[in-house]
DRENDO-1510 file (C-alpha; in Angstrom, 1 decimal, always signed):
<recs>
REC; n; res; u; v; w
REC; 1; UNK; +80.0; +15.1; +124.7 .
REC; 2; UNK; +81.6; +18.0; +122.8 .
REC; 3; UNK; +79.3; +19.9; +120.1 .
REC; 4; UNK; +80.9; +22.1; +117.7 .
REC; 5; UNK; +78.4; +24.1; +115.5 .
REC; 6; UNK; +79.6; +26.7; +112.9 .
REC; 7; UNK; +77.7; +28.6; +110.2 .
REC; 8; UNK; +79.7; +30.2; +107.3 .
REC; 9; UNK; +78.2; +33.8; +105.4 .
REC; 10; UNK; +78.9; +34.0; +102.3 .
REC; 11; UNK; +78.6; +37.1; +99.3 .
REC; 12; UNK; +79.0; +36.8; +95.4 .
REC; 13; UNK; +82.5; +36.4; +94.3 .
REC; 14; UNK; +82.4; +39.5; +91.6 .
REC; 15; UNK; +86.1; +39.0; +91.1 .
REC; 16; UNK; +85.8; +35.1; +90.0 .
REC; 17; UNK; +82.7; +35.9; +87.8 .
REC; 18; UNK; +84.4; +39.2; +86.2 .
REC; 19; UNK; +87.4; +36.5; +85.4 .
REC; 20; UNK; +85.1; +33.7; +84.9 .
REC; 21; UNK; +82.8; +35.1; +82.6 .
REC; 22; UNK; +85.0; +38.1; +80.7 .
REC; 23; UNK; +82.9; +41.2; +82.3 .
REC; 24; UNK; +86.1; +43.2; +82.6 .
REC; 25; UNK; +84.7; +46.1; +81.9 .
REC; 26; UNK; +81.2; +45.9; +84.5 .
REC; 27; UNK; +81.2; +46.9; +87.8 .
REC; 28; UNK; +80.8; +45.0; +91.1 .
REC; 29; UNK; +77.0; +45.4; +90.9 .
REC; 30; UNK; +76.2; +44.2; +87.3 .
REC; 31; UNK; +79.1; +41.3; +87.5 .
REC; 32; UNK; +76.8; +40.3; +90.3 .
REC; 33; UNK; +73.8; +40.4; +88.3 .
REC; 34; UNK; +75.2; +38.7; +85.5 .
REC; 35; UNK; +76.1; +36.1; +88.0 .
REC; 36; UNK; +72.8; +35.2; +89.0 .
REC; 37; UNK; +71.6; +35.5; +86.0 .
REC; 38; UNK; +73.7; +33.0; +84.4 .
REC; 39; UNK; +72.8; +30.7; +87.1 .
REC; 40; UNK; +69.2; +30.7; +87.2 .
REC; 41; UNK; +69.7; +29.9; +83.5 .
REC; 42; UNK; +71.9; +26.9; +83.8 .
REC; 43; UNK; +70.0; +25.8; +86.8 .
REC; 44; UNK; +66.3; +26.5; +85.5 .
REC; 45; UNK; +65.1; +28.9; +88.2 .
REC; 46; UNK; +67.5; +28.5; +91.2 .
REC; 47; UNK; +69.8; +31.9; +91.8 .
REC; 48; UNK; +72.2; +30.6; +94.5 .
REC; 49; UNK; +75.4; +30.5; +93.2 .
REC; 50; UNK; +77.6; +27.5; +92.7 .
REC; 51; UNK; +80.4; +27.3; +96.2 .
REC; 52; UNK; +83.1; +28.5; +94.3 .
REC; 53; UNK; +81.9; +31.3; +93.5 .
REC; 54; UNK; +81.1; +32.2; +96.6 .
REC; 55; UNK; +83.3; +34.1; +99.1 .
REC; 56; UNK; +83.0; +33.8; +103.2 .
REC; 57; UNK; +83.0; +37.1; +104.7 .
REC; 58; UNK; +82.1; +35.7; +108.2 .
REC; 59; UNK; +82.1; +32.5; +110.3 .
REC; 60; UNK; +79.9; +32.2; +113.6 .
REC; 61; UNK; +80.7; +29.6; +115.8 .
REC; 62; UNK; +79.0; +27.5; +119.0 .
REC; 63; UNK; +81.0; +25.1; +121.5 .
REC; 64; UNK; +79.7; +23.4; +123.7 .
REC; 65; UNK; +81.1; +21.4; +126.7 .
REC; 66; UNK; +79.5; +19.2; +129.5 .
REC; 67; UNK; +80.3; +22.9; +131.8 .
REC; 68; UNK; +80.9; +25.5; +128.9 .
REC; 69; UNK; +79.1; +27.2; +126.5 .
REC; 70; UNK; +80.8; +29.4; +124.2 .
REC; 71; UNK; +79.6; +31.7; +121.4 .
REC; 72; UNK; +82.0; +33.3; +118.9 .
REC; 73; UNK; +81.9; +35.5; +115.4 .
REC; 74; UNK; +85.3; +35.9; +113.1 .
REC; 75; UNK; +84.7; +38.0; +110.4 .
REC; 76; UNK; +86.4; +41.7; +109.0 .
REC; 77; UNK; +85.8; +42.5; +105.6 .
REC; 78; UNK; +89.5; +43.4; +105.7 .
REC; 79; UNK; +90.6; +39.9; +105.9 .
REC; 80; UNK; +91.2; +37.7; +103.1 .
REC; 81; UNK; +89.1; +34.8; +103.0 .
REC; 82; UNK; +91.8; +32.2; +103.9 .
REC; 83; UNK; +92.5; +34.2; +106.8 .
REC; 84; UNK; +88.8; +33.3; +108.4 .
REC; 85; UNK; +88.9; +29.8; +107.6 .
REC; 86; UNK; +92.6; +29.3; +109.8 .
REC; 87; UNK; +90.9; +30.7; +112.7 .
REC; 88; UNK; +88.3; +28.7; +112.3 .
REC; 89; UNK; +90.5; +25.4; +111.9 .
REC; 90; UNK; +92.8; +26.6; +114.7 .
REC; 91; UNK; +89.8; +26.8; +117.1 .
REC; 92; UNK; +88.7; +23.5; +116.2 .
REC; 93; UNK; +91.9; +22.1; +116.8 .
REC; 94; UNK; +92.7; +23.6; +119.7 .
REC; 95; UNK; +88.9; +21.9; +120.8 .
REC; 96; UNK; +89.5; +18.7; +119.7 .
REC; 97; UNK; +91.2; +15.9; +121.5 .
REC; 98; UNK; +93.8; +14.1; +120.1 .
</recs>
């Protein structure tokens, strides 16, 4: 049997919540603020931010086979976000059988 395990890391998206909630004129640090602010209000104590706005900055991932065992890490913060989440699909294609 073939395992594939993958855990995604994730940061504030400061750009959606600058758009999101009109803080044009904050910087990265207090749009992030703002952001958990507004969600431990709507949410009654909870900070984590709502998925979409989140953005993945990295992707770890474990296969395993009956005779392999394989560890791997994509992540840059110079690639876009869609960027890590191809890789990521094309290795679990590529592990997959049809």
């Amino acid at each position: 049997m073939n395992i594939f395990v993958f855990d995604i890391e994730t940061v504030p998206d400061v750009e959606a919540g600058r758009k999101l909630y009109e803080l044009e004129d904050l910087d990265d640090d207090n749009v992030g603020r703002v952001m958990f602010h507004k969600r431990a209000a709507e949410s009654g104590g909870s900070e984590f931010l709502r998925h979409h706005l989140h953005r993945i900055v990295a992707i770890s991932i474990v296969f395993r086979t009956r005779d392999n065992f394989k560890v791997w890490a994509l992540g840059d913060p110079a690639p876009p976000e869609e960027e890590l989440v191809q890789a990521l699909c094309a290795g679990w294609y590529r592990r997959t059988p049809p």
